[in-house]
C-alpha positions as CSV (number, residue, x, y, z in Angstrom):
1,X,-5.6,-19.8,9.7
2,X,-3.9,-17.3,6.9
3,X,-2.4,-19.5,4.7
4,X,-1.0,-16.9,2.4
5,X,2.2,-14.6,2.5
6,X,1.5,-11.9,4.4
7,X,3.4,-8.1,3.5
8,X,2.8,-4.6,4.5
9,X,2.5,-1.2,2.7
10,X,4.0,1.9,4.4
11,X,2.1,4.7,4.3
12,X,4.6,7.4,6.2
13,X,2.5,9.2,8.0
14,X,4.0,12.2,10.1
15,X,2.9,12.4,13.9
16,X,1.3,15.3,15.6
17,X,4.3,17.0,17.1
18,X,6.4,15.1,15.3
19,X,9.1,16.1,11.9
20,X,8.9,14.4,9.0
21,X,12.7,13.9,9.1
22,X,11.7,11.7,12.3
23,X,9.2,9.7,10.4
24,X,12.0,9.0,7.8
25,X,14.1,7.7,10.4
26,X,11.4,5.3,11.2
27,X,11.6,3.8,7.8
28,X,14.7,1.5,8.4
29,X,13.8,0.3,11.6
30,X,9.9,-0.5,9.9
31,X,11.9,-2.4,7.5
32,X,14.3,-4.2,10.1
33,X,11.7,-5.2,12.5
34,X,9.4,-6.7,10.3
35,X,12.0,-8.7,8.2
36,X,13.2,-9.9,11.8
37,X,9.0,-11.3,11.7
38,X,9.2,-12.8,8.7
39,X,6.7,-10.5,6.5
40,X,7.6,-11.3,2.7
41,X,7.4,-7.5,1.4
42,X,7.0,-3.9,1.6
43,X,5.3,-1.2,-0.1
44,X,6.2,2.8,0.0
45,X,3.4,5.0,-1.6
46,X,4.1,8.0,-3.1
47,X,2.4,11.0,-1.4
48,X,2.6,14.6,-2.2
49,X,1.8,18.1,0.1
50,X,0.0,16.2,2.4
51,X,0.3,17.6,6.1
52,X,-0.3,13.8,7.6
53,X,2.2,11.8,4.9
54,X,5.5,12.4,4.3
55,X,6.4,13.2,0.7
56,X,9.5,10.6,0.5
57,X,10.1,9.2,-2.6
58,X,9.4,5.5,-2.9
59,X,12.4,5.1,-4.7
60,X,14.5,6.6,-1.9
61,X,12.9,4.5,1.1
62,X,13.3,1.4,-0.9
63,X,17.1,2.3,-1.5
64,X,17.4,2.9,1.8
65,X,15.6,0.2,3.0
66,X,17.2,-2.3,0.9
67,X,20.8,-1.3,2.4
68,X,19.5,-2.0,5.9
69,X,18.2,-5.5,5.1
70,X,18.6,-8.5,3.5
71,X,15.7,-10.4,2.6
72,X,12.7,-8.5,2.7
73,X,10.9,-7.2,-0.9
74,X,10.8,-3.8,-0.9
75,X,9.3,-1.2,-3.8
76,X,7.1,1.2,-4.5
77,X,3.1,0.7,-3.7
78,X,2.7,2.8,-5.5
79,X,5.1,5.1,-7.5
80,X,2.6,7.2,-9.7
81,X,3.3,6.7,-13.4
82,X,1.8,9.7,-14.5
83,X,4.2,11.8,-12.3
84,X,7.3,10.7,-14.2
85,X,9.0,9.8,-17.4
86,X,9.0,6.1,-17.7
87,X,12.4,5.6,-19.0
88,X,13.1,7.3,-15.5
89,X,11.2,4.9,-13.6
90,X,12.7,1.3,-15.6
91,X,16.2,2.9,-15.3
92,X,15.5,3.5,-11.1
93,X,14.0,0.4,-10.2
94,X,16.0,-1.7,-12.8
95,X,19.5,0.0,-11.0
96,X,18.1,-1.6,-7.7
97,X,16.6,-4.7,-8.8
98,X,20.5,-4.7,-10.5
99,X,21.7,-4.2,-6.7
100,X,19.5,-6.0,-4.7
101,X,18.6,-9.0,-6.9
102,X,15.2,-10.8,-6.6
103,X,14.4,-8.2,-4.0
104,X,12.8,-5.4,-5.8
105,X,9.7,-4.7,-7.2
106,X,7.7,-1.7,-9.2
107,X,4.2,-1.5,-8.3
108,X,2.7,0.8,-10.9
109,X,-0.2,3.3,-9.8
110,X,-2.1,6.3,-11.0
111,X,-3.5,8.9,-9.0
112,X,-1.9,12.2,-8.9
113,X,-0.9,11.2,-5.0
114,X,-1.9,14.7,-4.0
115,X,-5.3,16.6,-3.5
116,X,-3.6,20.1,-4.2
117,X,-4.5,20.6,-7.6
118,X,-1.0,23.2,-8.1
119,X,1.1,20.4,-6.6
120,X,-0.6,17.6,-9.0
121,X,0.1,19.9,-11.9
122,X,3.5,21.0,-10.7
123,X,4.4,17.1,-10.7
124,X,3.1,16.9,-14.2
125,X,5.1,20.4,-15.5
126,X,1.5,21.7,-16.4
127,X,-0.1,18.9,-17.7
128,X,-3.7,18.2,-16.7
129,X,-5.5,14.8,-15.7
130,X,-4.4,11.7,-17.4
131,X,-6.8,10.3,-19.4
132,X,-7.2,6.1,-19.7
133,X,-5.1,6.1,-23.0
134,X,-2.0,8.4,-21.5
135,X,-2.2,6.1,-18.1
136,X,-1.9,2.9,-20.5
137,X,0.8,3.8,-22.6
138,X,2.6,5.2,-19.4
139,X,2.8,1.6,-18.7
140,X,3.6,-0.4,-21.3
141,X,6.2,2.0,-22.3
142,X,7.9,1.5,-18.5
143,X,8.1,-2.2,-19.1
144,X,9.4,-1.7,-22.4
145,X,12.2,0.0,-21.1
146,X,12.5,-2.4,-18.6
147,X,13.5,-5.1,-21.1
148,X,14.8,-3.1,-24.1
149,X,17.0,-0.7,-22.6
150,X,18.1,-1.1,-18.7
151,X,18.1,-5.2,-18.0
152,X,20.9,-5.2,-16.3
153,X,20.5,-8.3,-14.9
154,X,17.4,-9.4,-12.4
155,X,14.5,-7.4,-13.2
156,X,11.8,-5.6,-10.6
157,X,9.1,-7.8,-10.2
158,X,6.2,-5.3,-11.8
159,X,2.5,-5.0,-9.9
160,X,-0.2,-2.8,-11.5
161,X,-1.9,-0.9,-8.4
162,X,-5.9,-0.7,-9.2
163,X,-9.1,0.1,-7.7
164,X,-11.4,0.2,-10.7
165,X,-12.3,-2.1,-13.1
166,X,-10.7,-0.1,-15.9
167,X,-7.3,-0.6,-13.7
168,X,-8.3,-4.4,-13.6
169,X,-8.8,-4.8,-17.2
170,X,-5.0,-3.0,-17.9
171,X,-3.5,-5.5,-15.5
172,X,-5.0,-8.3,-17.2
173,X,-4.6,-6.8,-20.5
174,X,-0.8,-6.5,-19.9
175,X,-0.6,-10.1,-18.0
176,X,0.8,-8.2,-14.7
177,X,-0.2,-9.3,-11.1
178,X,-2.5,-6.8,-9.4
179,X,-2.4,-5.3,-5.5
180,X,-6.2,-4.5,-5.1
181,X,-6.5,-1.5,-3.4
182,X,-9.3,-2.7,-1.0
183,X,-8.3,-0.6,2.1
184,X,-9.5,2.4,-0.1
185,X,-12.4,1.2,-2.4
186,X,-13.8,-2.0,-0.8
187,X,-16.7,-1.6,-2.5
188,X,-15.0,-2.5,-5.4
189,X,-13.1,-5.1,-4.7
190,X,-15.1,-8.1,-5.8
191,X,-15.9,-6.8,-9.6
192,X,-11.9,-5.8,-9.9
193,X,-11.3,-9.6,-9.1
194,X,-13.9,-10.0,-11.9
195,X,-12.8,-8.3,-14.5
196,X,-9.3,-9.0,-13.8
197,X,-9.6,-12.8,-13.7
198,X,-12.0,-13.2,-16.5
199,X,-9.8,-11.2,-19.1
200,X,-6.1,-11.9,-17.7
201,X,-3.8,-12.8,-20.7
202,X,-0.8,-14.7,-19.7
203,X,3.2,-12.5,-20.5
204,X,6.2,-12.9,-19.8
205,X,5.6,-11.1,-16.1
206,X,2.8,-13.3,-14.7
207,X,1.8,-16.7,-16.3
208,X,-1.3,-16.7,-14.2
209,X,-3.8,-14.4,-12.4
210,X,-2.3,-13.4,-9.4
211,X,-3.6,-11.5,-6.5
212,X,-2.4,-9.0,-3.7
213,X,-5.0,-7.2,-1.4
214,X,-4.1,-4.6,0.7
215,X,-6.1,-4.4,3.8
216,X,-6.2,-1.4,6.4
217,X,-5.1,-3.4,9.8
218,X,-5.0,-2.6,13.1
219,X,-4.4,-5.3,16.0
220,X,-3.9,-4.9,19.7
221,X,-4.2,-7.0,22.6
222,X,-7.5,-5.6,23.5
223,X,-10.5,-4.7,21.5
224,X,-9.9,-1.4,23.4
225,X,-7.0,-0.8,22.7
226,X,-7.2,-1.6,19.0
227,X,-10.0,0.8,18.9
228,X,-7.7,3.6,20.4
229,X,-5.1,3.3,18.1
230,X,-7.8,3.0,15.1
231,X,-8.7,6.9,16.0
232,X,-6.4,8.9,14.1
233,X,-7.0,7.7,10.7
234,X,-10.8,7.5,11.7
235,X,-9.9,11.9,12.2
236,X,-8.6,12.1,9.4
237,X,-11.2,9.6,6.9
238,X,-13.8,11.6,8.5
239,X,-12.5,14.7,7.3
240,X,-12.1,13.4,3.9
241,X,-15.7,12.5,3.8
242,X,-16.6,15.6,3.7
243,X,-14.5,16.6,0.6
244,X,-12.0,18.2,2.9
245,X,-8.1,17.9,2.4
246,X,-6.4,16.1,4.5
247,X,-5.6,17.4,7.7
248,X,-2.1,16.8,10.3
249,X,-2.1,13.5,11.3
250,X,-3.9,13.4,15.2
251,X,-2.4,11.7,18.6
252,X,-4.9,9.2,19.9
253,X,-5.9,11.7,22.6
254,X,-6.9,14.1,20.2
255,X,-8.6,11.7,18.2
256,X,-10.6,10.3,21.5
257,X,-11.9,13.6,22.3
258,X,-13.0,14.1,18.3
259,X,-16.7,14.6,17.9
260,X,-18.1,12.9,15.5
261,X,-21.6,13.1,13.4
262,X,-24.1,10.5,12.5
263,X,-23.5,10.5,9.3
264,X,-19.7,10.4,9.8
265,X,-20.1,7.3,12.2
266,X,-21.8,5.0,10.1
267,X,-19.7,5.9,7.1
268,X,-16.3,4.9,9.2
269,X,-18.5,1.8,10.7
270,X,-19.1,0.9,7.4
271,X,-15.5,1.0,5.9
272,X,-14.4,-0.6,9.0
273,X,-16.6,-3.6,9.0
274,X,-14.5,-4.6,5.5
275,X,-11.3,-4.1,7.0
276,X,-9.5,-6.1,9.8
277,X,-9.4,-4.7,13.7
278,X,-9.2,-5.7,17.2
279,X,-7.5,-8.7,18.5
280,X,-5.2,-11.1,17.4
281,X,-7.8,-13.7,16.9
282,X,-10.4,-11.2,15.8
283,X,-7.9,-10.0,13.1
284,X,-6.6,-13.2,11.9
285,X,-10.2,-14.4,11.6
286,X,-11.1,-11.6,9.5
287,X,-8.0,-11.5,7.5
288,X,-8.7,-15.4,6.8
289,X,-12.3,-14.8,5.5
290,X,-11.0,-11.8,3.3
291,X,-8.4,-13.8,1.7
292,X,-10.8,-17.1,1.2
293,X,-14.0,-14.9,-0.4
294,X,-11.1,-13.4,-2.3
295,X,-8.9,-16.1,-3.8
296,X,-6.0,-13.7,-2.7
297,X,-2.7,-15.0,-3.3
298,X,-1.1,-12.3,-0.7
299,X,-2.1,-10.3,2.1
300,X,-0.8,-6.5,2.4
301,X,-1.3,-4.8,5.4
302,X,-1.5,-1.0,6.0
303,X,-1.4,0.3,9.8
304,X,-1.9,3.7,9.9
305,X,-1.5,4.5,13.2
306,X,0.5,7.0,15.5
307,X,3.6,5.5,17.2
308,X,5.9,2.9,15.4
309,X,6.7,1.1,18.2
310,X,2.4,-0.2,18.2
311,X,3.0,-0.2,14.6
312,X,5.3,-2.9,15.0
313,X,3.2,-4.2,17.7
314,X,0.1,-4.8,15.5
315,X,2.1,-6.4,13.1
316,X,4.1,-8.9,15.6
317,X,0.9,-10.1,17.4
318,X,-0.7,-10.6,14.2
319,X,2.7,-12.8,12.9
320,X,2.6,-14.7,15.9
321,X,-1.1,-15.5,16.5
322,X,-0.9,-16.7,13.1
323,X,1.4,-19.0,13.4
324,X,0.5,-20.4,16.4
325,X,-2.4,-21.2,14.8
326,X,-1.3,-22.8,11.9
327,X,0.8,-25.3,14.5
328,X,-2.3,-26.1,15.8
């Protein structure tokens, strides 16, 4: 039984055969459908010249997201601090959090958000990598501005996105809850919780260590089924194994009739076997056992997968097996 809030991140990935102006449009009804299920947030990430992600600005989806709903949390999952000025950032999210009170949050990331190294330094008018010391007073400074100079009323609720230990030790440094970034790094999940619990300093954000892990998710009726819809991203992590850049986003026929090597196979068995897929009951019993060798206070789920309407699907059978477990 999952006896923590459960939330989803929103990846916008672009179809096969698809526009990204249709993938947009499937933002709002995301949104609608899984406030309508009860989920307690979601998360936009901020992706750039990517041929399977739309490059929609978190900002923008949660906008337009917030105007279509009413109770849902919404923000960014993350919006990549070194890509803008951080006054920017306080005086965006703190304009929504103004608008759509105790409904907004800033979650606080640092990755480029591209693998195009022109479109990383276009983002960054010429600058080159970050370094630790740029990233942490890119940071502070945003929730500076936050208080000092754009409260106008409820602020964002502010996350700090890590999957390092360095990104651990900021978040605890700064006494800010942290979204674990498992579905990407699992491997480092349990010595992020370390460092991040051990050297947590209470603020005025977070008066505790607190705890969001994002999990990639896939449910379906059938093990089958679940499987099918899994292939797409599977195309696509394969490719990145190899140091490729990412590649159009694949139907599940196209992704069935992908060959795949050895090496590739046990990789993505690998990854998989730390994620949650399959049934409702084989999901929900994975997602249970992640969130008790965790100590996770929240659960986010990512489903990258090819239509929205199985999207939605995953995410409903999950809700529901849940809680007809917990009434048992």
């Amino acid at each position: 039984m999952i006896d923590v809030p459960l939330s989803a991140l929103e990846v916008a990935t672009v179809q096969a055969g698809a526009r990204p102006v249709d993938t947009l449009r499937d933002t709002a009804a995301f949104a609608q459908g899984l406030e309508s299920l009860g989920y307690h947030r979601i998360w936009y990430a901020e992706h750039h010249h990517s041929p399977a992600i739309g490059a929609f600005p978190p900002v923008v989806l949660t906008a337009h997201s917030a105007a279509s709903t009413s109770v849902i949390r919404l923000g960014p999952g993350g919006v990549l601090a070194p890509n803008h000025a951080p006054i920017t950032l306080a005086e965006q999210f703190g304009t929504l959090a103004a608008l759509h009170p105790d409904r907004v949050d800033l979650g606080i990331g640092r990755g480029p958000g591209t693998f195009d190294e022109a479109t990383a330094r276009a983002l960054r008018r010429g600058a080159g990598p970050t370094t630790d010391a740029d990233y942490q007073d890119d940071v502070a400074a945003i929730l500076t501005f936050l208080v000092d100079e754009v409260a106008l009323g409820p602020l964002p609720e502010p996350w700090l996105l890590a999957s390092s230990t360095a990104g651990a030790a900021l978040a605890a440094e700064l006494g800010l809850p942290i979204a674990v970034a498992h579905h990407i790094r699992p491997d480092n999940t349990r010595a992020v919780l370390e460092r991040y619990r051990a050297a947590f300093a209470p603020s005025r954000w977070c008066e505790r260590p607190r705890v969001l892990l994002c999990v990639e998710t896939v449910c379906a009726e059938t093990e089958e089924e679940a499987e099918w819809r899994s292939g797409p991203m599977n195309v696509v992590k394969a490719g990145l194994l190899k140091g490729m850049s990412e590649i159009p986003f694949p139907t599940p026929a196209d992704a069935a009739a992908h060959s795949f090597t050895a090496k590739e196979q046990q990789a993505l068995a690998g990854f998989r076997a730390q994620q949650a897929a399959g049934t409702p009951k084989a999901v929900i019993q994975r997602l249970t056992q992640l969130a008790g060798e965790t100590g996770a206070d929240e659960l986010m789920l990512t489903t990258p997968v090819h239509d929205l309407g199985d999207r939605l699907r995953s995410y409903e059978l999950i809700k529901k097996y849940s809680e007809a477990t917990t009434a048992l």
